[in-house]
DSSP file (Angstrom, degrees, kcal/mol; ACC not computed):
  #  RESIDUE AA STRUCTURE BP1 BP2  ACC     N-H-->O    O-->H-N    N-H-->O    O-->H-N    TCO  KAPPA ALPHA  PHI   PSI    X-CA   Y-CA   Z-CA
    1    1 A X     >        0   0    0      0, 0.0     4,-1.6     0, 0.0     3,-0.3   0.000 360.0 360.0 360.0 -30.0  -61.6   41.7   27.5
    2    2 A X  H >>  +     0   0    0      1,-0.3     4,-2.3     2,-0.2     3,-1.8   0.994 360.0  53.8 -67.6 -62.6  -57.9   42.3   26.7
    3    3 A X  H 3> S+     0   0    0      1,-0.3     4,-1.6     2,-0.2    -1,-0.3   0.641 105.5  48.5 -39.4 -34.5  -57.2   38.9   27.7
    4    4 A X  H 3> S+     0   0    0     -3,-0.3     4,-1.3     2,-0.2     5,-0.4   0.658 111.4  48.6-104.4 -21.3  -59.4   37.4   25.7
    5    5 A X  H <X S+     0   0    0     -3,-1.8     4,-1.7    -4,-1.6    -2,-0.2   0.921 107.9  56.5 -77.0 -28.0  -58.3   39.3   22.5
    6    6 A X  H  X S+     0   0    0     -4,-2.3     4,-1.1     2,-0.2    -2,-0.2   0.996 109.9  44.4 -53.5 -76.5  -54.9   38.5   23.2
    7    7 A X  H  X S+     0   0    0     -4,-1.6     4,-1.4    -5,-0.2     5,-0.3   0.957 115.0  46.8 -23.3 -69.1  -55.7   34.5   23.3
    8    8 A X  H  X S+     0   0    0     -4,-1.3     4,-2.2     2,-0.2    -1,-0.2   0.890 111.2  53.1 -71.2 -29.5  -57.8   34.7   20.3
    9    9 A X  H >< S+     0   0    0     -4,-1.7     3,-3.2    -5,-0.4     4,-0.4   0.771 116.5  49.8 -54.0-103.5  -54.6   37.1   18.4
   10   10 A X  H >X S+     0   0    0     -4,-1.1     3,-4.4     1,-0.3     4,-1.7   0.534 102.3  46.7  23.0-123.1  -52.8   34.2   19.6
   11   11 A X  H 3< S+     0   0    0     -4,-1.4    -1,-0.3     1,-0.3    -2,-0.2   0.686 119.7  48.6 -25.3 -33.4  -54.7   31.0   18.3
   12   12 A X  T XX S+     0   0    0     -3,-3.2     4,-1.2    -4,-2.2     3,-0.7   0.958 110.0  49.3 -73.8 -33.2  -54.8   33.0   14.6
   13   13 A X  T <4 S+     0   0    0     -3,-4.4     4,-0.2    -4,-0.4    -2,-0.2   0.705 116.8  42.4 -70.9 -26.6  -51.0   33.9   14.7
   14   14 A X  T 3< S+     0   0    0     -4,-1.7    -1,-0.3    -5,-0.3    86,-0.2   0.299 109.5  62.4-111.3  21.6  -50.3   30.2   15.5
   15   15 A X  T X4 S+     0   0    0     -3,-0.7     3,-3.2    -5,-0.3    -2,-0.2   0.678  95.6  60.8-114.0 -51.3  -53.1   29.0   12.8
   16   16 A X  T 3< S+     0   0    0     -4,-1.2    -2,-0.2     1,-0.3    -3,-0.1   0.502  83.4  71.5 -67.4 -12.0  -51.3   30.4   10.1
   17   17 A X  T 3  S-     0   0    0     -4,-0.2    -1,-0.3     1,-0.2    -3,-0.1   0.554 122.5 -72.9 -70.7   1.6  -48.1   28.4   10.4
   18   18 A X    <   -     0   0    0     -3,-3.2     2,-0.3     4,-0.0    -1,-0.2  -0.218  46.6 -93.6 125.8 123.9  -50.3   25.4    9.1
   19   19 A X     >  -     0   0    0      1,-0.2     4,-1.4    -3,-0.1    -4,-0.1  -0.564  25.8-143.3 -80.9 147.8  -53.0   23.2   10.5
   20   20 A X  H  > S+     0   0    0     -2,-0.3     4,-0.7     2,-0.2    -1,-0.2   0.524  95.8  56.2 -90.5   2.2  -51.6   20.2   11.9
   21   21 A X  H >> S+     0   0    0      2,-0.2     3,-1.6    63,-0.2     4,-0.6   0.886 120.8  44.7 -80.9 -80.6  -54.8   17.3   10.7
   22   22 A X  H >4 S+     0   0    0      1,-0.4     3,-0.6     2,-0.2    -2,-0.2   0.382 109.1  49.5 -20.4 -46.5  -53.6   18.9    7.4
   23   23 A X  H >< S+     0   0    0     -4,-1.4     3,-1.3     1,-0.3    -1,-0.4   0.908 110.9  51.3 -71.2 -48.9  -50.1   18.8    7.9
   24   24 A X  H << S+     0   0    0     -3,-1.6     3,-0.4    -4,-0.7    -1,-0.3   0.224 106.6  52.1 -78.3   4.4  -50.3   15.2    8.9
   25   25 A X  T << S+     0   0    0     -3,-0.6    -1,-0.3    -4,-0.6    -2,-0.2   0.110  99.2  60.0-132.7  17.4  -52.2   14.0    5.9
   26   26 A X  S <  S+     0   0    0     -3,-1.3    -2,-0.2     2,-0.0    -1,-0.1  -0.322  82.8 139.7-131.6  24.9  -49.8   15.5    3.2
   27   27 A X        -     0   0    0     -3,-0.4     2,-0.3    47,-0.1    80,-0.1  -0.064  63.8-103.5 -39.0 175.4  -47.4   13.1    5.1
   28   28 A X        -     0   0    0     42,-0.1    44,-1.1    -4,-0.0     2,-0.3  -0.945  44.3-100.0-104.5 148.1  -45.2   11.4    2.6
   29   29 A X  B     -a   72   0A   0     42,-0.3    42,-0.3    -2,-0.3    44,-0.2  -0.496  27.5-103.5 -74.7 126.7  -46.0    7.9    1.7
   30   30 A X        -     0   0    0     42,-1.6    -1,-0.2    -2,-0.3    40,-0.1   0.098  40.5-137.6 -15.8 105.7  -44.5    4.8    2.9
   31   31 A X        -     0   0    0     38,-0.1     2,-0.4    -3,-0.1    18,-0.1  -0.533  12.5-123.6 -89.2 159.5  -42.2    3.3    0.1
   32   32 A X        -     0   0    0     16,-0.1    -1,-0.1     1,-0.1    16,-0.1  -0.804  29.3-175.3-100.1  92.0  -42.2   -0.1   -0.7
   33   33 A X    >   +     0   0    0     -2,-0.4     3,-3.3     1,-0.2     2,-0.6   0.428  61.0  89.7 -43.3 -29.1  -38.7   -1.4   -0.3
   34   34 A X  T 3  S+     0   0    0      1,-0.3    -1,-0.2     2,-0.2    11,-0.0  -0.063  73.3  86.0-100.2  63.1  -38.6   -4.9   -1.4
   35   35 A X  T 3  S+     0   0    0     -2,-0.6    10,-0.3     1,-0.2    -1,-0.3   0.567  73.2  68.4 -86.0 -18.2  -37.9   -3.3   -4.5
   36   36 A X  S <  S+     0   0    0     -3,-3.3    -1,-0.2     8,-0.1    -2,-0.2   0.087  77.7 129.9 -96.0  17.3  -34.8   -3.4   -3.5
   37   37 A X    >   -     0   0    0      1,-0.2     3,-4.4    88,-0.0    86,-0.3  -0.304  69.5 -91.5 -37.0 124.3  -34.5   -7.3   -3.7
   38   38 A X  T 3  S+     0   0    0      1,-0.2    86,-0.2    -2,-0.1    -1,-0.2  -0.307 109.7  17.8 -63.0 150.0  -32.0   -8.9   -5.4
   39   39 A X  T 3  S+     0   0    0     84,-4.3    -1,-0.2     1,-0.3    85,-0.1   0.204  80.9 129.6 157.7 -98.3  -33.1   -9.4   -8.4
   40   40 A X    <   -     0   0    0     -3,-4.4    83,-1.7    82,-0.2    -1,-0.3   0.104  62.2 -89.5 -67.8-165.0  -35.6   -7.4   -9.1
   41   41 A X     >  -     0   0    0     81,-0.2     4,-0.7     1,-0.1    81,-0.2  -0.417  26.7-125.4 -81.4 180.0  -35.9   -5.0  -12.5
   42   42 A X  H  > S+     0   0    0     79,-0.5     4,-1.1    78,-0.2    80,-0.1   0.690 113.6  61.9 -58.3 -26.5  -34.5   -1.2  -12.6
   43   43 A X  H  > S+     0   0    0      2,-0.2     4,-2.3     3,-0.1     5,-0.2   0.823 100.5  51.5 -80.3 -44.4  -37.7   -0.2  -13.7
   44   44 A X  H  > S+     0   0    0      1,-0.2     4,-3.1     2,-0.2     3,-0.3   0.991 108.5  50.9 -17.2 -84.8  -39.3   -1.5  -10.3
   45   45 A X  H  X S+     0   0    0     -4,-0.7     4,-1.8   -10,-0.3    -2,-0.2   0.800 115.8  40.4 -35.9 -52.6  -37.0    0.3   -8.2
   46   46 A X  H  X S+     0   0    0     -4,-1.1     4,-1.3     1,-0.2    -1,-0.2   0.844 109.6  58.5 -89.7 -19.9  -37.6    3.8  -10.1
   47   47 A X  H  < S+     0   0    0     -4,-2.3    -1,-0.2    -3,-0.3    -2,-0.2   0.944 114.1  38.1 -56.6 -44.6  -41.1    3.3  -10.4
   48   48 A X  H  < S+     0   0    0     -4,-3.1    -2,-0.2     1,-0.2    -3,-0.2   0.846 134.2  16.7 -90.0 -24.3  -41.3    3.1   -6.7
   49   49 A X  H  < S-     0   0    0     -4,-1.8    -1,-0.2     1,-0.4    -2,-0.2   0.241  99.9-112.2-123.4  46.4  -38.9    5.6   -5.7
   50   50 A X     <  -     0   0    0     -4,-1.3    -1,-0.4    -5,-0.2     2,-0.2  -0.266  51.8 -38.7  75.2-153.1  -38.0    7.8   -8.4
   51   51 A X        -     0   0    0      1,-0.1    16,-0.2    -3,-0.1    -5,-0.0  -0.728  65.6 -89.5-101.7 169.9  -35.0    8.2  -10.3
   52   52 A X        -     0   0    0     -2,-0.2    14,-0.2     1,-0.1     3,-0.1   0.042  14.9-144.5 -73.7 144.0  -31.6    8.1   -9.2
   53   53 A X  S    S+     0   0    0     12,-1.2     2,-0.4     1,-0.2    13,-0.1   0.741  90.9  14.0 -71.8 -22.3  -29.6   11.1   -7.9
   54   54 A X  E     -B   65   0B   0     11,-0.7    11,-0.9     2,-0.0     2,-0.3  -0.967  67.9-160.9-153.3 159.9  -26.4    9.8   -9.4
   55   55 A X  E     +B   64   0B   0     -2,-0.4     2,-0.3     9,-0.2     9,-0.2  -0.999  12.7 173.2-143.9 128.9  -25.9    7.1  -12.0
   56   56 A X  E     -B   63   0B   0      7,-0.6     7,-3.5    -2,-0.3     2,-0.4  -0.952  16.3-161.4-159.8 122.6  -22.2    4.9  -12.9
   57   57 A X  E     +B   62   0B   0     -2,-0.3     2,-0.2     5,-0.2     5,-0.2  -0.996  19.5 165.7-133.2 136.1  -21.3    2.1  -15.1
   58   58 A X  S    S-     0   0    0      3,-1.4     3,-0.2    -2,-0.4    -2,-0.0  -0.989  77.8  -9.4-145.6  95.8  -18.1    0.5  -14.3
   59   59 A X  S    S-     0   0    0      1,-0.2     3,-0.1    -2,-0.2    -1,-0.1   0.881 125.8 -60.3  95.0  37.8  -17.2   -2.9  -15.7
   60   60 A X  S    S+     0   0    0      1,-0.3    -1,-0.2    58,-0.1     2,-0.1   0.054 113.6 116.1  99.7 -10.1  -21.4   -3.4  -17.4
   61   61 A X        -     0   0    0     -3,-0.2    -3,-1.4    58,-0.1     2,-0.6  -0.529  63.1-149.1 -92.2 154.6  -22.4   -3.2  -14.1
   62   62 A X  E     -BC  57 117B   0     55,-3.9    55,-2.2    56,-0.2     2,-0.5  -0.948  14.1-177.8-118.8 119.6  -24.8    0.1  -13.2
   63   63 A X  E     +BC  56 116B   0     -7,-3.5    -7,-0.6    -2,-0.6     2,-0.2  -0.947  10.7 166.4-127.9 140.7  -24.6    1.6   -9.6
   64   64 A X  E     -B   55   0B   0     51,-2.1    51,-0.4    -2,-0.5     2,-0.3  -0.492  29.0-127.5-124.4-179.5  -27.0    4.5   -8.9
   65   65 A X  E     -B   54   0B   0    -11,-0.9   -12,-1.2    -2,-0.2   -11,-0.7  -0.953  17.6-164.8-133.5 137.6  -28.0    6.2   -5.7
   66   66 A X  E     +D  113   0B   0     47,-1.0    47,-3.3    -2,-0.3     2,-0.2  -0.838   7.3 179.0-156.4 120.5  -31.6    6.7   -4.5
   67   67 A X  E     +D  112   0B   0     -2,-0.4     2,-0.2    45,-0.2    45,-0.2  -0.702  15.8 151.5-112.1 176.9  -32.6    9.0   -1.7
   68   68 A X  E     -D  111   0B   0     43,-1.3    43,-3.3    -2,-0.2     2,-0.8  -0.903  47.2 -97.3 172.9 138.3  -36.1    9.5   -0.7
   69   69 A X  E     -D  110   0B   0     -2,-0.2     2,-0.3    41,-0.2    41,-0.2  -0.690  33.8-140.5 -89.1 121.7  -38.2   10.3    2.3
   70   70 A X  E     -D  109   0B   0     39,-3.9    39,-3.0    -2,-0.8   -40,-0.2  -0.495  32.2-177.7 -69.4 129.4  -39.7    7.3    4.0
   71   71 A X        -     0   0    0    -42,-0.3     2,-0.4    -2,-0.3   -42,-0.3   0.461  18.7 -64.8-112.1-116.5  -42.9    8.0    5.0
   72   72 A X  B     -a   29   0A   0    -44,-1.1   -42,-1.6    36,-0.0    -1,-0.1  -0.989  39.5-106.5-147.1 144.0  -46.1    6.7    6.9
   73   73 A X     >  -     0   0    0     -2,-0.4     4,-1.8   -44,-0.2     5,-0.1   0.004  37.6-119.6 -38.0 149.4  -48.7    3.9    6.4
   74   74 A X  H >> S+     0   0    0      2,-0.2     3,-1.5     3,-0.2     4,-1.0   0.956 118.5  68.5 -50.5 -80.4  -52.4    5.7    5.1
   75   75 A X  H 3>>S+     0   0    0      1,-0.3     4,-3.0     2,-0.2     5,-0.6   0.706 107.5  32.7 -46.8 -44.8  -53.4    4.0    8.4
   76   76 A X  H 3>5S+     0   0    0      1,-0.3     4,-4.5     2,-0.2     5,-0.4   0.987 115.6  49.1 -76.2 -32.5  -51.3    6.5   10.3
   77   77 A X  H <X5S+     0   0    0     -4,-1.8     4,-1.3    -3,-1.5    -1,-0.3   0.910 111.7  50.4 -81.9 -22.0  -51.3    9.2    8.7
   78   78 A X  H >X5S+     0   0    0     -4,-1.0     4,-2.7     2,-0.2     3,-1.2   0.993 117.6  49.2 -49.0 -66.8  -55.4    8.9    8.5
   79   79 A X  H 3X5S+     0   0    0     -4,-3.0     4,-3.8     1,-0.3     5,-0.3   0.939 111.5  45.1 -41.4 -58.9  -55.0    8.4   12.5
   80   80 A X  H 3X<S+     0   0    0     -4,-4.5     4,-1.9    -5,-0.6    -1,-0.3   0.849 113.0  46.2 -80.6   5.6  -53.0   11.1   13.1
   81   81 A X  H <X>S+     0   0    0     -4,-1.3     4,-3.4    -3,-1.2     5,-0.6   0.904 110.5  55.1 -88.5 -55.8  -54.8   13.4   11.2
   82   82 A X  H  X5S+     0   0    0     -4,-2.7     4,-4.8    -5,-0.3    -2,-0.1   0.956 110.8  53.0  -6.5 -75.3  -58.1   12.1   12.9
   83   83 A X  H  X5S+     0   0    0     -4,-3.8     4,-2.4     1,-0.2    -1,-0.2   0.935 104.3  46.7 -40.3 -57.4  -56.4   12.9   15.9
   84   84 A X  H  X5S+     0   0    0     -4,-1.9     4,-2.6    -5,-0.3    -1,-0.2   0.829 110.7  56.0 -70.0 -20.9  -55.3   16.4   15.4
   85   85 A X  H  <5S+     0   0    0     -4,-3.4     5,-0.4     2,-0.2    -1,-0.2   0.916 108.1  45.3 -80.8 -35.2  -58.8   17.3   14.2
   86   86 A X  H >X<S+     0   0    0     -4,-4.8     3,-3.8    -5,-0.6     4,-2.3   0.921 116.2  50.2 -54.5 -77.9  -60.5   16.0   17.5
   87   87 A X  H 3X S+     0   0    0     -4,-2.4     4,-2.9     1,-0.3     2,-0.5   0.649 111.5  46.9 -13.3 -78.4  -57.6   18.0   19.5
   88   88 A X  H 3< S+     0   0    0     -4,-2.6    -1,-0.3     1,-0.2    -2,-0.1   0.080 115.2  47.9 -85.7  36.1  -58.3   21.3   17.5
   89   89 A X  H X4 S+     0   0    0     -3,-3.8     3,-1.2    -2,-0.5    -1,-0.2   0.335 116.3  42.1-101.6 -58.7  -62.0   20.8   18.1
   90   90 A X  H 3< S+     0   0    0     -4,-2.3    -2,-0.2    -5,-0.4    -3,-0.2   0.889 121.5  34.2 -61.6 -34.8  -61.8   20.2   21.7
   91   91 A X  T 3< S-     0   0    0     -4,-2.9    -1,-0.2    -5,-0.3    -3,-0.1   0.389 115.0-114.2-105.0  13.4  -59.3   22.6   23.0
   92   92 A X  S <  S-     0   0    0     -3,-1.2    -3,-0.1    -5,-0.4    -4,-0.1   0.869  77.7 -47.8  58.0  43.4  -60.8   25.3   20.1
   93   93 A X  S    S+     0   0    0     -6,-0.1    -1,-0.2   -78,-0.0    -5,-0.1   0.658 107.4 115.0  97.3  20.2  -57.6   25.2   18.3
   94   94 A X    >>  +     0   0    0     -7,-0.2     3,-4.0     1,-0.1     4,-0.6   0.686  64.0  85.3-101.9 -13.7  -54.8   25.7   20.8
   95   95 A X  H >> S+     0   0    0      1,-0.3     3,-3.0    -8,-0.2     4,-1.7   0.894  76.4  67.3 -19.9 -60.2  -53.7   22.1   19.9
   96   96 A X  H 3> S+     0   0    0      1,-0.3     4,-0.9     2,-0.2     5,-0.4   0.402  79.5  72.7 -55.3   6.4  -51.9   23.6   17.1
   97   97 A X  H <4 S+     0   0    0     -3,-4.0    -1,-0.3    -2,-0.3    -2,-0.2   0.781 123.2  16.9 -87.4 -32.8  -49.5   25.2   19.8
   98   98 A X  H <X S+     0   0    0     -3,-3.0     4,-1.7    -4,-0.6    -2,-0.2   0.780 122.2  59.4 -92.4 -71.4  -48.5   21.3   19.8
   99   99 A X  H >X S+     0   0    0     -4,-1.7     4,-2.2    -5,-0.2     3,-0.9   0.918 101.7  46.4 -16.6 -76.9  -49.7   19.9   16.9
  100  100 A X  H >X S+     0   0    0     -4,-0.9     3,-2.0     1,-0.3     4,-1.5   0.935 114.1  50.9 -51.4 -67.6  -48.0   21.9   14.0
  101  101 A X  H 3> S+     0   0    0     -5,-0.4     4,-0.6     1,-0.3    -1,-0.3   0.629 108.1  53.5 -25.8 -44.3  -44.7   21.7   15.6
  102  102 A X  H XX S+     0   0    0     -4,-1.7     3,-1.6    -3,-0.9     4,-1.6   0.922 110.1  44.1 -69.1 -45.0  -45.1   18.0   16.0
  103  103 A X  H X< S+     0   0    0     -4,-2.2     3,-1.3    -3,-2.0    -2,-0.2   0.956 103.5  64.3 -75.2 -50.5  -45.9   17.3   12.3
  104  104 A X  H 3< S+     0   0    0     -4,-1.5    -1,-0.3     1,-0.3     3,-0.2   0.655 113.7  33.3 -52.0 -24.0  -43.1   19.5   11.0
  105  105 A X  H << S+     0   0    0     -3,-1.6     2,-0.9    -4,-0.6    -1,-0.3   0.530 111.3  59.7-112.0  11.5  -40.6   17.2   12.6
  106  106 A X  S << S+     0   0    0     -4,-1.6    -1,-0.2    -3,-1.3     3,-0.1  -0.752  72.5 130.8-117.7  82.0  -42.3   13.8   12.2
  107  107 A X  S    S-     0   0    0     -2,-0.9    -1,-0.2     1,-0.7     2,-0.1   0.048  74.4 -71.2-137.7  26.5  -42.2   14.6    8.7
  108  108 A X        -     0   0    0     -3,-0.1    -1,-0.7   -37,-0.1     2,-0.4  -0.295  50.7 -93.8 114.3 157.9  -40.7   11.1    7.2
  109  109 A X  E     -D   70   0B   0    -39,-3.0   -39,-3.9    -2,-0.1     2,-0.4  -0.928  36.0-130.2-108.2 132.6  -37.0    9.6    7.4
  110  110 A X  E     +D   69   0B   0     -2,-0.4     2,-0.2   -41,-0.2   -41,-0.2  -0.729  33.5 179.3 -90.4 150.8  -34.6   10.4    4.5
  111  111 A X  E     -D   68   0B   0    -43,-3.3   -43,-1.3    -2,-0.4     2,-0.4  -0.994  19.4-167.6-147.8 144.2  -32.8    7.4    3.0
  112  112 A X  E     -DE  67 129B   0     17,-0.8    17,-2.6    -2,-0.2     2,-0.8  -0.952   6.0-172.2-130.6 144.2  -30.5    6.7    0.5
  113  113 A X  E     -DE  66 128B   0    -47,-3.3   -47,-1.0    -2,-0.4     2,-0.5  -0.916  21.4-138.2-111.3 117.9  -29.4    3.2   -1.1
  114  114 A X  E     - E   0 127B   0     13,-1.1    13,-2.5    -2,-0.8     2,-0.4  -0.736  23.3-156.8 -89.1 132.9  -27.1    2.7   -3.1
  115  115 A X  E     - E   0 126B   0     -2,-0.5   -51,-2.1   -51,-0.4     2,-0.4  -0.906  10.1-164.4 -94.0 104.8  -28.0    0.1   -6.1
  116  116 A X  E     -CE  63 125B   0      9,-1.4     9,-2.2    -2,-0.4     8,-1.8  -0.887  12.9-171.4-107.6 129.8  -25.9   -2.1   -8.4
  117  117 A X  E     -CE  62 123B   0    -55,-2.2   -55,-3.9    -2,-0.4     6,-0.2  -0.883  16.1-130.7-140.9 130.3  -27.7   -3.3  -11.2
  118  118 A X        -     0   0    0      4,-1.4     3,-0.5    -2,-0.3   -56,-0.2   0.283  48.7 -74.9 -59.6-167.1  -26.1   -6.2  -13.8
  119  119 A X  S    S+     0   0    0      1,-0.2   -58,-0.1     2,-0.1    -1,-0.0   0.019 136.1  52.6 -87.2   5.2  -26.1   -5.8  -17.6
  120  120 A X  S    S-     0   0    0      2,-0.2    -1,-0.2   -60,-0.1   -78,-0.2  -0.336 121.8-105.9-140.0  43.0  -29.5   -6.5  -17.8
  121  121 A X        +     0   0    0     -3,-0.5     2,-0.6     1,-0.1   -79,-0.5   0.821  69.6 146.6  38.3  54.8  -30.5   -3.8  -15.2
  122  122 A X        -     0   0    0    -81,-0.2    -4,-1.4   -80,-0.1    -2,-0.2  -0.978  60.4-103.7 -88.4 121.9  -31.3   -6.7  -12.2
  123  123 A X  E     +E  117   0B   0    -83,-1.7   -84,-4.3    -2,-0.6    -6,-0.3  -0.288  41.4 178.6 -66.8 114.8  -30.5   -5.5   -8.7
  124  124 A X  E     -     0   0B   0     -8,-1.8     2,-0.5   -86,-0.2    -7,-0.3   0.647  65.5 -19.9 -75.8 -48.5  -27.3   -7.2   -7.8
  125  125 A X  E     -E  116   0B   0     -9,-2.2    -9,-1.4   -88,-0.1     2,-0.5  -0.980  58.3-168.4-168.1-172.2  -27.1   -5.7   -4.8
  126  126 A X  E     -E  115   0B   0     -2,-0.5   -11,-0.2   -11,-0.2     2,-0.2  -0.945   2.5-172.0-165.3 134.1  -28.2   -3.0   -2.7
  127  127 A X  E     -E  114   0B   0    -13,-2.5   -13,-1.1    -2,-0.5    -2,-0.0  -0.809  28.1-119.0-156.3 140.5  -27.6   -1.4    0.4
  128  128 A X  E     -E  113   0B   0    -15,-0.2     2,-0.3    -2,-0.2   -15,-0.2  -0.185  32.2-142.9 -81.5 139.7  -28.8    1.2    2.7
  129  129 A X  E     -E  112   0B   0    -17,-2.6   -17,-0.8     4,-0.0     2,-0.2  -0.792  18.8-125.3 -96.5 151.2  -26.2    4.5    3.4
  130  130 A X        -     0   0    0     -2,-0.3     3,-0.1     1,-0.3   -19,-0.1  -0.574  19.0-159.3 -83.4 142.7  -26.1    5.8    6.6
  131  131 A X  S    S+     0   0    0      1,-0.3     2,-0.3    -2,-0.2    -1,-0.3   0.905  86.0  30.4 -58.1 -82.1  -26.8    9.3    6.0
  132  132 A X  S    S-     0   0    0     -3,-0.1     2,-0.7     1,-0.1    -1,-0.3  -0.693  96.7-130.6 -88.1 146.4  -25.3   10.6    9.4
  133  133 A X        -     0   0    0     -2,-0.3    -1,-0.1    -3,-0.1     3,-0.0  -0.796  11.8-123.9 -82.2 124.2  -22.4    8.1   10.4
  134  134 A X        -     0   0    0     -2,-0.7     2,-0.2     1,-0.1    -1,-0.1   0.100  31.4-128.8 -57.0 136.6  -22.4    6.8   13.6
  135  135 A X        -     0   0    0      1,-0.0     2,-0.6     0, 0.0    -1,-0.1  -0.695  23.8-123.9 -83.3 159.9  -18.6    7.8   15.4
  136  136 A X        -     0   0    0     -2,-0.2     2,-0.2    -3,-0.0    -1,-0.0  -0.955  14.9-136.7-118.6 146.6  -17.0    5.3   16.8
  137  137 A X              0   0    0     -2,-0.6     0, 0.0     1,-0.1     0, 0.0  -0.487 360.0 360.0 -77.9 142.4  -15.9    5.1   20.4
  138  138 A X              0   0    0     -2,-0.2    -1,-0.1     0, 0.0    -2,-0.0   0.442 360.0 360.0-100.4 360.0  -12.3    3.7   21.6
């Protein structure tokens, strides 16, 4: 009997960090990138990922920064949430011993671009910063 209150202690203690169909279906969404086409307007670009963190005009020309998490397709995140809800039917919730943990780091890639925009805001160029920089080896 102990054993079995102990488990079930358990499975609540480790329900209360977060369900993990849930977690996976408050993913963040997949941006569409070829906003970032030369080109395009400014107004694209912020519609689709928001506004800039930092903003400079140098010579008419406008270069901005835009970080953002890249996220997941509906289809996956529908799938994996699908998934986790079979799991924490079928093994009567100890999925989440797996589950949450998994959604908490598969939880989107941050990116940032930095954007150069003409004198009539049209992306002039664009290109993605490495967050972390790779070292280089001798």
């Amino acid at each position: 009997m102990k054993k079995i209150a102990v488990v079930f202690g358990l499975v609540i203690l480790l329900s209360l960090q977060g369900c993990a169909a849930v977690m996976a279906s408050k993913q963040p969404s997949k941006k569409n990138l070829t906003v970032l086409e030369i080109g395009k307007h400014r107004n694209y670009v912020i519609s689709e990922l928001g506004a800039p963190v930092t903003s400079e005009t140098v010579n008419g020309e406008r270069k901005e920064i835009y970080t953002f998490q890249q996220g997941y397709s509906k289809a996956a995140r529908v799938s994996r949430t699908l998934w986790h809800t079979t799991a924490d039917i079928a093994t009567i919730g100890l999925w989440e011993i797996i589950g949450s943990p998994t959604e908490v780091y598969f939880n989107g890639e941050q990116l940032s671009y930095e954007v150069v925009f003409d004198n009539q805001d049209h992306i002039k160029s664009s290109q993605l910063i490495q967050n972390e920089p790779k070292t280089v080896s001798e």
